[in-house]
N, C-alpha and C positions, 0 to 999 in steps of 0.2 A: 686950257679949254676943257671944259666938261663931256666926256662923252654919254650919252644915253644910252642904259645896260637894260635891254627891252626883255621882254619874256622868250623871245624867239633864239636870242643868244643865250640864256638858259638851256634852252635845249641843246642846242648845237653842241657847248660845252661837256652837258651830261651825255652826249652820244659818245663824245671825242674819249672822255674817261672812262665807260664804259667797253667802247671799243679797246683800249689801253688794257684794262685789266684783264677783259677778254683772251685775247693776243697773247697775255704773259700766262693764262692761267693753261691756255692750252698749247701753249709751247715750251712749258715747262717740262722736264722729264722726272724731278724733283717732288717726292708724294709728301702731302704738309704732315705732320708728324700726328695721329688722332688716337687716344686710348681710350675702346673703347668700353663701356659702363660696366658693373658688375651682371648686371640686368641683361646687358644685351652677351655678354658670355656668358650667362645660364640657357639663353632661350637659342646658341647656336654651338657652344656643345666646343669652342674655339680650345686653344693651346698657344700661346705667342711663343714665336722665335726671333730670336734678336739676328739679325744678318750677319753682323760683325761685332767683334768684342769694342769696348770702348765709342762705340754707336746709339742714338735710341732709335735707329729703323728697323723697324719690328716688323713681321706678316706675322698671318692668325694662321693656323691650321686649321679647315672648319669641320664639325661632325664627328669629332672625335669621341662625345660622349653625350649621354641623355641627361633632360633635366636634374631627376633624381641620383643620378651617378656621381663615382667620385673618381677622382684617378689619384695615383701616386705613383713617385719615381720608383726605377727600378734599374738595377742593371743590367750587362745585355747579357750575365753568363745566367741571369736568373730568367731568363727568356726560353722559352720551349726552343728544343732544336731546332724544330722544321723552319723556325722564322730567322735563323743565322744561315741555312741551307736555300733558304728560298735568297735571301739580300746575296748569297755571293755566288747564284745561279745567275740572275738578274741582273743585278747593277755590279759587274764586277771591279774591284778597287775603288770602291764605296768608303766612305768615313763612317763609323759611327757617331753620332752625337746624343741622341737622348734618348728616354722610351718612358711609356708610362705603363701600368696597371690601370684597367677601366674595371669598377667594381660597379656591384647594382645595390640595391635596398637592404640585400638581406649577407653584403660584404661576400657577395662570390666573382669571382673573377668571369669578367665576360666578352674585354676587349683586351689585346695589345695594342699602343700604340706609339709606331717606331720611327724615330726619326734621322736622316741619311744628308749627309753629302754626297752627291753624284756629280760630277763632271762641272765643280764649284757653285752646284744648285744643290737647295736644300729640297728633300722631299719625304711629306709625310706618309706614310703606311700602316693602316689598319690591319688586325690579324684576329682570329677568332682565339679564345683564349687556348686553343689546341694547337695553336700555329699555322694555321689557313691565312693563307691571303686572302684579305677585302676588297678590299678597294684603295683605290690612291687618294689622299684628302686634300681636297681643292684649296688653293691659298690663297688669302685678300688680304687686300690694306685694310686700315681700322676704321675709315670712312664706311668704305664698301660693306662692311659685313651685313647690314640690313639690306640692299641693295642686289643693283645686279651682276655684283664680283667685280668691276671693275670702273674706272672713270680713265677720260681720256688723257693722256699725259703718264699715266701712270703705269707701275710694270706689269702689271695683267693688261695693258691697252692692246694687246692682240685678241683679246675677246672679243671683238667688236667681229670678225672674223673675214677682214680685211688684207689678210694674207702680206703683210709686212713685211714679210720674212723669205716672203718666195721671191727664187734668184731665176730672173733670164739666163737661160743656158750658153747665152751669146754674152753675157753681161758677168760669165765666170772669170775670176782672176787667171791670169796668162797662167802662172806657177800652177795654179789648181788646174785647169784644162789639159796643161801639160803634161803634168803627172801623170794625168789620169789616163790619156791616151796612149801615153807608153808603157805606163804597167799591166793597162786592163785594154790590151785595144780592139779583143772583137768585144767589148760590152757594146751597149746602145743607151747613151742617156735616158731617161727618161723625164725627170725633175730634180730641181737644184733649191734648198734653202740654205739660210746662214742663220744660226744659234748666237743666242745671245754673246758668250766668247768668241764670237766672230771664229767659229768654227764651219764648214760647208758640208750639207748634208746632202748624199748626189744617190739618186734612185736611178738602174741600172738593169738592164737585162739580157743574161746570157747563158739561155739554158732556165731561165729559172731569174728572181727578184733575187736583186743585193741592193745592199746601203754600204755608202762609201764615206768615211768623213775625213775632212781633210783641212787642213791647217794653211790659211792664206799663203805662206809663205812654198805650199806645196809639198808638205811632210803629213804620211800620214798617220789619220789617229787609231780609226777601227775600221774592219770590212766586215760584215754579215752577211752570210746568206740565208735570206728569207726565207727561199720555198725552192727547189729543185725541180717544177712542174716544167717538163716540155712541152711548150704549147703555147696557146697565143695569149696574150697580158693585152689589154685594154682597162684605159682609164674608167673610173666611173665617180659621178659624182655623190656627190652626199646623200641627195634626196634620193637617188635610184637603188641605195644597198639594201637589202632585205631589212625588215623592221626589226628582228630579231641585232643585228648589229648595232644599230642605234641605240635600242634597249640595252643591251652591255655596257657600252663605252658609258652611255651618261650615268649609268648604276654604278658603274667599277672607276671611271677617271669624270666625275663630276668639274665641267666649266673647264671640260677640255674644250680643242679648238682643231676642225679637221683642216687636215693640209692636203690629202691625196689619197684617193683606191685605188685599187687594181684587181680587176676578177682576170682569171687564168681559166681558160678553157681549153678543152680538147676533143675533137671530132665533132666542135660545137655546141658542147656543152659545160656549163659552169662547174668548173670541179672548187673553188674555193675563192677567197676574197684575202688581201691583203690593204690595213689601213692603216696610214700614217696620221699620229695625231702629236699635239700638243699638249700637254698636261703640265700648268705651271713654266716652270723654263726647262721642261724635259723630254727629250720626242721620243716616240714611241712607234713602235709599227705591232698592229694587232693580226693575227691569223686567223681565218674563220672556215669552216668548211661551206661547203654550196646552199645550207640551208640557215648559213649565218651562225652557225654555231662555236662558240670559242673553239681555239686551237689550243695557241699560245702568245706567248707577247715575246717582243724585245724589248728592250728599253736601249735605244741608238745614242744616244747622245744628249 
């Protein structure tokens, strides 16, 4: 028997495969492999990193350099002190892996740019050719780099700024909660995320802001303390931190992703700001005084 294939079953069909591809393309965690043009790494200034040896999964580093610039390798003993002083104030037991010299038109040195493993994430750093810290350079897939950093599925899909990452205080592993109350037990939770290593990052107050990170199985990895302020910590959200703060973070950690503030005040008054961010798969917690003005950084984990 013949069946009649009408136009309406055309559709249905092109819904169903559609729907199909959908499905697979956003439940993917798998970024399709893209390299991109000589043209479009002149006009963003990129650096690829290969993730793992014997892999082609590559992320760019972006802004590393101007159109007319040129960069070339270097070593890292051929690197200004301050920027070997600054990596092992900051990211302590850091890898090094790369660096480049960023030269301008007229072949004088005008950027470093230095490349790290921290805590089995790669991260790029910018440096003025004196050994000043820049900025941190934001990383994309090869799709993304005209774009807006990131596509859903993909390892930047926390940009979307959907907070993925944040753990229910109730919803902490038995071992991690455990630990925590026993080693630290007048602290005061505050917030709890987990890091791509499935590492737990737990925000704490006692006396003063800590960061606690802690290892599923309930061993830990690092304790910080923040700030030493006596006095009262309240959350605050993104949109309410001074302008001066926002200007920093997206000047200095471009296509970061905010995770949590905290202003400390005393006798009612703002004495400073504490902010945890995202930067690539790196967290950070930023210092600011009351008028938003840098402090300093950590880099937690």
């Amino acid at each position: 028997m013949k069946t009649k294939f009408t136009y309406s079953w055309v559709l249905v069909l092109a819904a169903m495969f559609g729907l199909a591809s959908c499905q697979k393309e956003n439940g993917s965690k798998t970024a399709t492999v893209t390299t991109p043009t000589s043209s479009t790494i002149a006009s963003t200034g990129v650096i690829a990193i290969s993730l793992a040896s014997g892999t082609t999964d590559t992320v760019y580093m972006v802004g590393c350099f101007g159109r007319h610039d040129k960069k070339d390798s270097v070593a890292f003993s051929a690197l200004p002190t301050a920027i070997g002083a600054y990596l092992t104030t900051n990211y302590s037991g850091y890898t090094f892996k790369k660096a480049y010299a960023i030269t301008d038109s007229a072949k004088t040195v005008i950027n470093y740019i230095v490349v790290i493993k921290y805590n089995s994430a790669f991260v790029g750093l910018k440096f003025t050719a004196a050994g000043v810290f820049v900025s941190i350079l934001e990383q994309r897939d090869g799709r993304d780099l005209k774009g807006q950093g990131w596509h859903r599925g993909g390892p930047f899909d926390n940009r979307d700024g959907k907070h993925r990452d944040t753990i229910a205080l109730t919803a902490l592993p038995t071992a991690v909660t455990s630990y925590f109350k026993t080693t630290y037990p007048t602290d005061t939770l505050l917030h709890a995320s987990i890091t791509p290593d499935s590492a737990y990052v737990l925000v704490s107050k006692n006396n003063g802001l800590f960061i606690t990170v802690v290892k599923a199985n309930g061993t830990l990895i690092k304790r910080t303390q923040i700030d030493k302020h006596i006095g009262t910590h309240a959350a605050v959200t993104a949109a309410n931190l001074p302008t001066a703060i926002t200007t920093y973070l997206t000047t200095t950690y471009p296509g970061y992703v905010f995770d949590k503030a905290f202003s400390h005040s005393e006798g009612g008054a703002i004495k400073g700001y504490d902010v945890e961010i995202t930067s690539n798969s790196t967290k950070y917690v930023i210092v600011f005084d009351a008028t938003g003005t840098f402090v300093k950084a950590f880099a937690v984990h």
